[in-house]
Backbone bond lengths (Angstrom), bond angles and torsions (degrees), N, CA, C in turn:
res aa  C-N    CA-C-N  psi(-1)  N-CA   C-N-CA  omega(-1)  CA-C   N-CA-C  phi
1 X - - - 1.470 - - 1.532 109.37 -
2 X 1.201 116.43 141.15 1.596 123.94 -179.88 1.512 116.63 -99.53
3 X 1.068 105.18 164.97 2.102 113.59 -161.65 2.040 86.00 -66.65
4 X 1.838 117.14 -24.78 1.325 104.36 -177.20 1.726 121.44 -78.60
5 X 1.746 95.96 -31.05 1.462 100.28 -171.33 1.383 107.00 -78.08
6 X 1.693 135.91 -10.65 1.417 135.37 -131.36 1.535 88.34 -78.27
7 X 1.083 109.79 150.36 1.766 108.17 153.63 1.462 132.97 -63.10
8 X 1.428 107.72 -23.08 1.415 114.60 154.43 1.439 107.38 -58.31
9 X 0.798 134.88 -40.40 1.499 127.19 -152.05 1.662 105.40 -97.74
10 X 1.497 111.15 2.38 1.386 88.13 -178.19 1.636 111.45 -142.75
11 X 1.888 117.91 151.82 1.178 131.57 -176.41 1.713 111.42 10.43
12 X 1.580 124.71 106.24 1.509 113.27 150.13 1.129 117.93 -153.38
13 X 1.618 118.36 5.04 1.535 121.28 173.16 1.328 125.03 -127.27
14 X 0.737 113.15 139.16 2.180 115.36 -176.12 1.488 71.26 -90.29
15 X 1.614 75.31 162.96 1.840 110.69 -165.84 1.952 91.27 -77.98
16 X 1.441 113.37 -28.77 1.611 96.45 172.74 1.202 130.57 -79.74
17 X 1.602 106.44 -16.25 1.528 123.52 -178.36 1.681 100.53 -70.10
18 X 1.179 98.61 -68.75 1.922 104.46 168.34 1.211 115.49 -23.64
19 X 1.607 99.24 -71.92 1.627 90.98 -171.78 1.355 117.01 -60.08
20 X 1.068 154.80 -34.88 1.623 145.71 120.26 0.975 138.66 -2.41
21 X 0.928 116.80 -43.83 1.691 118.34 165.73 1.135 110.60 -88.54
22 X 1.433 141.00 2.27 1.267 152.09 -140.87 2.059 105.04 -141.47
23 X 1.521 110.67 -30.19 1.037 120.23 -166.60 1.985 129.20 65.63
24 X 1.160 82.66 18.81 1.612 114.34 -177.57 1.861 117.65 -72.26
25 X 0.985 117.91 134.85 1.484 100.44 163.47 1.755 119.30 -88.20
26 X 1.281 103.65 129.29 1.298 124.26 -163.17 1.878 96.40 -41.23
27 X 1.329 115.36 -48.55 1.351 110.18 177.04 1.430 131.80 -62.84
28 X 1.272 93.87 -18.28 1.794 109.72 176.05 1.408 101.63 -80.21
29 X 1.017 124.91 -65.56 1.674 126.21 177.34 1.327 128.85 -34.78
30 X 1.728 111.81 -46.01 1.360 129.49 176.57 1.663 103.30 -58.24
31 X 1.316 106.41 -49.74 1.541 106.47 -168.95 1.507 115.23 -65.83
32 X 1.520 108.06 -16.06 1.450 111.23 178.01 1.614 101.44 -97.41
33 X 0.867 149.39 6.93 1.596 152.55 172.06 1.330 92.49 -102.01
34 X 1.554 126.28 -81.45 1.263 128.67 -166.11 1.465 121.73 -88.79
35 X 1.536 126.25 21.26 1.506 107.78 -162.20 0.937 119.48 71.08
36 X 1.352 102.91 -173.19 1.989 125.27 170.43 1.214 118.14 177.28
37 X 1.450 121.79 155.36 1.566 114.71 -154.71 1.512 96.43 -93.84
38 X 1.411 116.09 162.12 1.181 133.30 177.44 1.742 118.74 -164.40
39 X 1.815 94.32 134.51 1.588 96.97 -165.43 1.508 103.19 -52.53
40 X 1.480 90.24 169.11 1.970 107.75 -162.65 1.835 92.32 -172.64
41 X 1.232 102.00 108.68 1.406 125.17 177.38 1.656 99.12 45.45
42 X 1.319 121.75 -128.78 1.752 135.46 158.09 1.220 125.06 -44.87
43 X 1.330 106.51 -34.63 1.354 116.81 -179.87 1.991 123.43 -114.69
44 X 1.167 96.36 -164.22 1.267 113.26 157.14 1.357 148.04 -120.86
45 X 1.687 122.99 139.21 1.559 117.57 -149.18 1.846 74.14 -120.80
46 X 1.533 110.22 -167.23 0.896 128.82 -128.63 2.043 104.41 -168.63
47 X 1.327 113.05 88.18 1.625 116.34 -164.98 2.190 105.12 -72.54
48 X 1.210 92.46 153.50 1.058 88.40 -171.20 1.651 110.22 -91.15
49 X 1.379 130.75 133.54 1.616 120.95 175.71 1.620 131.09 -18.79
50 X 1.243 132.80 123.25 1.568 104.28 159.06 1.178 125.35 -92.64
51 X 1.690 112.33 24.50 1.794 124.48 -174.66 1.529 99.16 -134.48
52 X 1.196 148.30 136.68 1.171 149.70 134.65 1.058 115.67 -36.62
53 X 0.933 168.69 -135.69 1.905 168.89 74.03 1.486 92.09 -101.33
54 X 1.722 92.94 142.88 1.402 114.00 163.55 1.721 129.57 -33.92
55 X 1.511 104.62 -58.21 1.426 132.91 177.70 1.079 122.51 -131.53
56 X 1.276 131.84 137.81 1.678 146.35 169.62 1.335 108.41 -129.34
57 X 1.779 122.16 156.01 1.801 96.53 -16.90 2.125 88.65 -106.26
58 X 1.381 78.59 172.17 1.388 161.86 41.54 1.663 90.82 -123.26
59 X 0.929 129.53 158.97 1.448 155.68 175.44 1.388 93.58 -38.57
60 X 1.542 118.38 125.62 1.291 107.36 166.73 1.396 113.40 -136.50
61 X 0.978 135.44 171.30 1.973 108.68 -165.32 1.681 103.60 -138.39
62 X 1.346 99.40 143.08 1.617 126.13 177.86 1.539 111.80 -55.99
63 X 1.210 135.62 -167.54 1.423 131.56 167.99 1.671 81.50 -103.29
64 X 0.893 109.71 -19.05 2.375 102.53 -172.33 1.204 81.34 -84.48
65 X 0.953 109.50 -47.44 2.294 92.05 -171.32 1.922 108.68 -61.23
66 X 1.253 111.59 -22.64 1.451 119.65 -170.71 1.812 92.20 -78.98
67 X 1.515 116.68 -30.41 1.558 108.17 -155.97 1.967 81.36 -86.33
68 X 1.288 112.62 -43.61 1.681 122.96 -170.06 1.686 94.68 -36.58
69 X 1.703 95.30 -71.32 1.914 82.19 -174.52 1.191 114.97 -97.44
70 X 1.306 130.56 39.83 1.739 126.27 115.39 1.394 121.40 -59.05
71 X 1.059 120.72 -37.52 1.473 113.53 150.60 1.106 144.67 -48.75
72 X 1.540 109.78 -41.57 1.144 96.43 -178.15 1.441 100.02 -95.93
73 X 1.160 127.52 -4.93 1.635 114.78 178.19 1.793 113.86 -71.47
74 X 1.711 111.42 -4.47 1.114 114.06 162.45 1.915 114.45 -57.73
75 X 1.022 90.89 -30.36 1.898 96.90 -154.93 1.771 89.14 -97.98
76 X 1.331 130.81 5.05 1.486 139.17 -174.97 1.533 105.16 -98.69
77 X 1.021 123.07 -37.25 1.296 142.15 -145.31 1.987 102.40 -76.74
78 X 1.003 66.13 -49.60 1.989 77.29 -177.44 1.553 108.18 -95.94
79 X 1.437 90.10 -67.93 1.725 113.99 178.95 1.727 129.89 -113.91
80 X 1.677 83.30 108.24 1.789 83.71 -173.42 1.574 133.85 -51.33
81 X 1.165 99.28 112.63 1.600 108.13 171.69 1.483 105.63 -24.79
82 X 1.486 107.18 122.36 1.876 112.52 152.78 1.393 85.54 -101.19
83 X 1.409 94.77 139.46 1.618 103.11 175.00 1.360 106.21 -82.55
84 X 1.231 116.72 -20.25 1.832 106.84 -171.56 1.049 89.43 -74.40
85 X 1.444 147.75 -67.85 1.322 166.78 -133.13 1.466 103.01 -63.31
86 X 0.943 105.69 -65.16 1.396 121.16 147.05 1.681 129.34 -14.09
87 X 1.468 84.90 -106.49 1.411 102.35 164.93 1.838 118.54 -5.96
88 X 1.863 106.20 -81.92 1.502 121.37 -177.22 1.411 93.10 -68.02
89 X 1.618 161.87 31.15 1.409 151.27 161.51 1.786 86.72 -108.38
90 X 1.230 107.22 -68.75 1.594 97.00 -168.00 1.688 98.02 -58.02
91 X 0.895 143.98 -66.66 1.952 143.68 166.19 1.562 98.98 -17.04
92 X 1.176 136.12 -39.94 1.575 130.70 179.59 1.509 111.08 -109.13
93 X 1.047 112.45 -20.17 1.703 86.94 163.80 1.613 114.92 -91.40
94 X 1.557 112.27 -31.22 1.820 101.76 161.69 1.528 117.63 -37.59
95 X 1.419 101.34 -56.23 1.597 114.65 -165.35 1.473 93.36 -77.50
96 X 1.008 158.40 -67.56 1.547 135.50 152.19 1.925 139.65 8.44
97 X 1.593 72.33 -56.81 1.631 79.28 -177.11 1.679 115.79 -124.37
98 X 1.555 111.93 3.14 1.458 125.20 -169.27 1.130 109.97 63.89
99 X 1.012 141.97 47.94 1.576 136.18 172.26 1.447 115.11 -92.57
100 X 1.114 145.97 114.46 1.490 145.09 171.75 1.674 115.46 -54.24
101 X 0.987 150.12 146.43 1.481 149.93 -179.09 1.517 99.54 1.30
102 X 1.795 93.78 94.46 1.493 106.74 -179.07 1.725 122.83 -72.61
103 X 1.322 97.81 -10.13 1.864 121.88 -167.39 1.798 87.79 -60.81
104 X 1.207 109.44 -50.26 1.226 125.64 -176.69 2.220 125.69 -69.75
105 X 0.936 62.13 -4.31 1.958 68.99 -174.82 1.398 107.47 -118.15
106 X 2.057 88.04 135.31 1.453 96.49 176.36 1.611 121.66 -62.29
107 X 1.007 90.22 -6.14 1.635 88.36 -179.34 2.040 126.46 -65.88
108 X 1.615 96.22 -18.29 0.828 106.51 137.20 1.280 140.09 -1.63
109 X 1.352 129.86 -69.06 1.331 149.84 166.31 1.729 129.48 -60.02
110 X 1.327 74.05 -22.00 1.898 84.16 -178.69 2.018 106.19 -112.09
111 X 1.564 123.26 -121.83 1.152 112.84 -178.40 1.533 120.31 -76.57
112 X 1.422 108.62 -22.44 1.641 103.32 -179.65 1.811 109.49 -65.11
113 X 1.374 91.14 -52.11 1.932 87.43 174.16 1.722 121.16 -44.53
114 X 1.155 100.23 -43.47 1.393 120.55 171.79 1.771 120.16 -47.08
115 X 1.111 88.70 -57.75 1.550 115.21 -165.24 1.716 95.36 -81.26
116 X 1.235 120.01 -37.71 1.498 115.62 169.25 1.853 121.99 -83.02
117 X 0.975 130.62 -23.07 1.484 138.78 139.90 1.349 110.93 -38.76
118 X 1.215 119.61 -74.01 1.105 123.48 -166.78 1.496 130.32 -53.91
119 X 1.504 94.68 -39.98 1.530 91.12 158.78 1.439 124.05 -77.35
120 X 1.648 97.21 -36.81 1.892 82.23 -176.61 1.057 101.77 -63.20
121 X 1.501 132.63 -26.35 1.894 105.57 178.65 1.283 113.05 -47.48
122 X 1.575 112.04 -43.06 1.797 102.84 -165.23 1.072 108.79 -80.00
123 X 1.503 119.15 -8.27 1.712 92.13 168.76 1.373 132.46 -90.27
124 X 1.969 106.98 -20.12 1.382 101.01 165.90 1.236 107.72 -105.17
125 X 1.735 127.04 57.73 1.498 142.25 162.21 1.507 93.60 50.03
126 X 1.309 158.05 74.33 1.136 150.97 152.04 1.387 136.00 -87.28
127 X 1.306 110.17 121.34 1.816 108.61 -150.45 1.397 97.67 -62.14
128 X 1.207 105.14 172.45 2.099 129.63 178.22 1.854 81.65 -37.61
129 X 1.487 92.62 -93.36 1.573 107.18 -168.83 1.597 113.82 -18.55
130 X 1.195 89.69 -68.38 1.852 93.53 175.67 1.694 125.97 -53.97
131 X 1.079 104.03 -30.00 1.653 106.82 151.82 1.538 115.46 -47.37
132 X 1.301 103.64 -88.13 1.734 117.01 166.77 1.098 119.10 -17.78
133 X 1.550 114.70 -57.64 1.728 105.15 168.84 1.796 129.75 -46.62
134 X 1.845 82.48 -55.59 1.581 112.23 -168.65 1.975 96.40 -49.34
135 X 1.222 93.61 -43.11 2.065 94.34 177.70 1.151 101.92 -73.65
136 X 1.253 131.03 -55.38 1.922 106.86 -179.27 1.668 116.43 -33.31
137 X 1.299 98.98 -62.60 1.617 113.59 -156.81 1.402 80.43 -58.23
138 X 1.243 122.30 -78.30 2.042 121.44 -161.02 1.373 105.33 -32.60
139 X 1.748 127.82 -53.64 1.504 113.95 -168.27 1.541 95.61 -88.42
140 X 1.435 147.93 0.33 1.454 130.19 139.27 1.407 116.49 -33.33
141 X 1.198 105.60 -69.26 1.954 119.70 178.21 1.239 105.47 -51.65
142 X 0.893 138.80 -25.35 1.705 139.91 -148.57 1.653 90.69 -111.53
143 X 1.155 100.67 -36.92 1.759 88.97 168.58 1.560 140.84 -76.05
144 X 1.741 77.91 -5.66 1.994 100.55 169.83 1.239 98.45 -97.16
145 X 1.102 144.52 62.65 1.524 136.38 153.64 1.617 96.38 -162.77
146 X 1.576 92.53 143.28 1.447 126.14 179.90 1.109 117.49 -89.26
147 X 1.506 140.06 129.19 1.421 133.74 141.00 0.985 136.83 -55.98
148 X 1.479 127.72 164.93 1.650 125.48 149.37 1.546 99.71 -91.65
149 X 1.613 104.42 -164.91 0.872 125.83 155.15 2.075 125.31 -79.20
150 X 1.391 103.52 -15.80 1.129 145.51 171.35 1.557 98.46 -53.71
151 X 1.295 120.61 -49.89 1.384 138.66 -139.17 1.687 114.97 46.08
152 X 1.473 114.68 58.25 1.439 135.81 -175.27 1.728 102.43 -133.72
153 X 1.149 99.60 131.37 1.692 114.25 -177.86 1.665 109.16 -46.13
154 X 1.356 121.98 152.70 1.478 98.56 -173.31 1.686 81.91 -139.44
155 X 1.487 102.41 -54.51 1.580 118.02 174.16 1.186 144.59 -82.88
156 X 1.508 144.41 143.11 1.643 107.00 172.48 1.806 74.51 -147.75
157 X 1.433 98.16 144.97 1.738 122.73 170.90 1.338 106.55 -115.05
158 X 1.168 111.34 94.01 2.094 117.52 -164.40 1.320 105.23 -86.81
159 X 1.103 100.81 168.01 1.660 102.16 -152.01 1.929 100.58 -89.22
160 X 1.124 136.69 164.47 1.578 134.43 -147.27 1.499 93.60 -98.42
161 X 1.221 123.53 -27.65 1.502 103.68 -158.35 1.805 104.08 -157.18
162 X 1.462 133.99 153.30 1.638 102.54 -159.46 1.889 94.33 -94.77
163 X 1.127 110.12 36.10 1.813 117.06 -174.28 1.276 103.04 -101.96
164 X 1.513 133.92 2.12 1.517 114.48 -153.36 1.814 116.09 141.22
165 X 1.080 103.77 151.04 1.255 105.97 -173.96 1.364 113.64 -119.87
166 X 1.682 113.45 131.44 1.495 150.86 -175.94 0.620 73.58 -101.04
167 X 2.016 88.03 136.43 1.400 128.39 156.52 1.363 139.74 -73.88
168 X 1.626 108.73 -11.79 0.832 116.50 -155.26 1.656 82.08 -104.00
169 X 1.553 96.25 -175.00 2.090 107.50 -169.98 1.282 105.98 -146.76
170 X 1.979 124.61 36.20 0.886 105.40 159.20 1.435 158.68 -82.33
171 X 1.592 106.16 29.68 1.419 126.36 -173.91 1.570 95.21 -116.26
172 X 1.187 137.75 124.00 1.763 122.72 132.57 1.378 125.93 -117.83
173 X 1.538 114.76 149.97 1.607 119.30 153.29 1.361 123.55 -60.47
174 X 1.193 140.72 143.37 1.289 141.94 155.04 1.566 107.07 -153.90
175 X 1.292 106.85 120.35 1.756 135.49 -163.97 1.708 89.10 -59.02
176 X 1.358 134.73 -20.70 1.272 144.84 -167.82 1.370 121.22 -112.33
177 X 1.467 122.66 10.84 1.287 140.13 -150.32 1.761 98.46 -147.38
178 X 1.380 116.59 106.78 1.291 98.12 165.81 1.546 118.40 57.02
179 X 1.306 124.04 14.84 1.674 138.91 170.34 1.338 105.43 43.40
180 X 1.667 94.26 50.52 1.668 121.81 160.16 1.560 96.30 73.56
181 X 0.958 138.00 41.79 1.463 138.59 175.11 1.898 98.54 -104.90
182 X 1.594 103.56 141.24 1.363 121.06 170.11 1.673 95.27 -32.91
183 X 1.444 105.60 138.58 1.681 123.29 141.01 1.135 135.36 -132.34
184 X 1.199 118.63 -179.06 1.427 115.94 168.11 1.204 96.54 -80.66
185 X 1.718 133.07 143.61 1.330 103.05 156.83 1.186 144.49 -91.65
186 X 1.555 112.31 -2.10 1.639 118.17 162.68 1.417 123.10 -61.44
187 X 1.332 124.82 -2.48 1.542 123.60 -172.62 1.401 107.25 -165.24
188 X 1.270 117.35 1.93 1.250 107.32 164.71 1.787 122.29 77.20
189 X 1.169 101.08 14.31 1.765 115.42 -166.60 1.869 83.53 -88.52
190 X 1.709 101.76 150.61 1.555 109.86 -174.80 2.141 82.48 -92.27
191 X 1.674 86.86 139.73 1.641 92.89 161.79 1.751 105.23 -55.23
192 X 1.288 129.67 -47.34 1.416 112.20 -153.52 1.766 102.19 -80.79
193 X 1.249 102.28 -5.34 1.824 98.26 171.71 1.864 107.36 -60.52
194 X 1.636 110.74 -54.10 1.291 138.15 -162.70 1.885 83.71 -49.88
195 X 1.207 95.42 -83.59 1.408 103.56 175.53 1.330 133.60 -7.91
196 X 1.645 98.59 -72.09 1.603 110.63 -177.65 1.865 98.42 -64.31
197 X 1.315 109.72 -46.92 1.642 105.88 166.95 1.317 120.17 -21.94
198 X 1.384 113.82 -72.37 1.386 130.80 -171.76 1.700 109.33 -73.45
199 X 0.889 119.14 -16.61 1.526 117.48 -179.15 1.738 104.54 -88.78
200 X 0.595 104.81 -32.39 1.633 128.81 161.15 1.244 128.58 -53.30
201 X 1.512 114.73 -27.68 1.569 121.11 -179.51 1.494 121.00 143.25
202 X 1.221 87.56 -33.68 1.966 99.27 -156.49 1.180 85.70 -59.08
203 X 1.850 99.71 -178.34 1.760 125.34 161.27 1.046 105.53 -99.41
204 X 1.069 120.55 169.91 1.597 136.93 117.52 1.054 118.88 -10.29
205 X 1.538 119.03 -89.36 1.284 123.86 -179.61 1.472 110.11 -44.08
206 X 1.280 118.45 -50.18 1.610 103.58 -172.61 1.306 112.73 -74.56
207 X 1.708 129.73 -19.45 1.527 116.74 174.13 1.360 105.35 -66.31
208 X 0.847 125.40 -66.49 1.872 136.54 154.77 1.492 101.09 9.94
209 X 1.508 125.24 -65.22 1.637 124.42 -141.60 1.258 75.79 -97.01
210 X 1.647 134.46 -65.25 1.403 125.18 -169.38 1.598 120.26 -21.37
211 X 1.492 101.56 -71.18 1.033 108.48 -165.26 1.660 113.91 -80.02
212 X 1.645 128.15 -10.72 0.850 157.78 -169.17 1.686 91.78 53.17
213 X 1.319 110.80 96.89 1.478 126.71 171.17 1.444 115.16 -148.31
214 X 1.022 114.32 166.58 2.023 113.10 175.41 0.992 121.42 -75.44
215 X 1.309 161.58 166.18 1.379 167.36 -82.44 1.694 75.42 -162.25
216 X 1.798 119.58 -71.08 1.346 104.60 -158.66 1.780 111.32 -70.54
217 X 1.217 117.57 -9.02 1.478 124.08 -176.64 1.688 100.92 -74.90
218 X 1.787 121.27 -39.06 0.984 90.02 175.08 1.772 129.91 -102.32
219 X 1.511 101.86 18.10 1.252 116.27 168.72 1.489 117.87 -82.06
220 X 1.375 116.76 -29.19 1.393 119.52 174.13 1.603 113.03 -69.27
221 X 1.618 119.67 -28.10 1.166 122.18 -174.08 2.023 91.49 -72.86
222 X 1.301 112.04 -62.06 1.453 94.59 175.11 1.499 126.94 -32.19
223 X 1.650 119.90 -64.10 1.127 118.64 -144.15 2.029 88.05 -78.85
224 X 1.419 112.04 -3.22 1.609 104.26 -172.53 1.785 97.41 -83.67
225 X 1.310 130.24 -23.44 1.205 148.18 -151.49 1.366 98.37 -93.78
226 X 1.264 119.80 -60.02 1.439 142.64 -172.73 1.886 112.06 -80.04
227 X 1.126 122.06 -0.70 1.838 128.16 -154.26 2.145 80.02 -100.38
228 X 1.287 71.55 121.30 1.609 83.19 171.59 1.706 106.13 -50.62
């Protein structure tokens, strides 16, 4: 199978579904798939994506496009993405080190992550400290995603709520799991099953015995379902 045919790699999320599973605001996401306009002398120009999308139009997104802006929602979290800023840091550390869609590579973690921080600090002037932070939060995120042997995303453990990041990883994506829909990951149950369950009538306690899971396993699937 090729990086084109993979099932990772192809059409399964609207840009609102993403941002949802992602804890993203739907408008923030769009602008990183599709751009967004911005004044330019008399008129108006037009920014270029920092995500490809799977399919157009309307923009529809990969599970690699879902791991891409998990990334960048690392660098959102504290400090708002300039997309240009952006943009020319990932453009110079690829061209640096040859890496193809670096959003996507574990390498990430070692000098490319490095080497891409570092510049976006200098372009939106970011003090010592604010560096230091900006690298915690990024290798937090970077610790919710899985490899292959491939060195191609396989996993992602998304973060519970869009306020902050849990330690814990009891939700994952997998493009092969439930046709990339939220789970638990001990059993593989989709959060929005739990949900529609409980909206429905059930308890706790009885989703719990059904599925034979913990009371807090299936409360985390709520509050991950329900987290603005």
């Amino acid at each position: 199978m090729t990086a084109k045919t993979d099932i990772r790699n192809q059409p399964a999320y609207t840009v609102n579904e993403a941002a949802r599973y992602l804890k993203i605001a739907p408008a923030t996401l769009r602008s990183w798939v599709a751009g967004r306009p911005y004044p330019k002398g008399a008129g108006t120009a037009h920014s270029h994506p920092l995500i490809r999308p799977a399919g157009n139009p309307p923009p529809t997104l990969s599970f690699w496009n879902l791991i891409e802006a998990h990334v960048l929602r690392s660098l959102r979290t504290d400090h708002s993405v300039k997309m240009d800023a952006l943009r020319r840091a990932i453009r110079y550390a690829e061209q640096s080190l040859k890496i193809a869609r670096l959003l996507l590579s574990p390498e990430l973690r070692t000098d490319a992550g490095r080497l891409l921080l570092e510049r976006y600090g200098e372009l939106i002037d970011l003090s010592a400290s604010g560096q230091v932070a900006m690298r915690r939060l990024f290798n937090e995120h970077l610790a919710r995603v899985e490899w292959d042997e491939w060195k191609f995303p396989v996993r992602l453990f998304p973060v519970i709520s869009s306020d902050g990041m849990s330690t814990g990883k009891p939700i994952a994506i997998d493009a092969n799991v439930a046709f990339g829909r939220p789970v638990l990951a001990q059993k593989g149950i989709t959060t929005g099953a739990i949900v529609e369950r409980m909206d429905a009538g059930e308890s706790i306690t009885d989703l719990a015995e059904d599925y034979d899971l913990s009371s807090e396993e299936i409360m985390e699937a709520v509050l991950y379902e329900r987290a603005a």
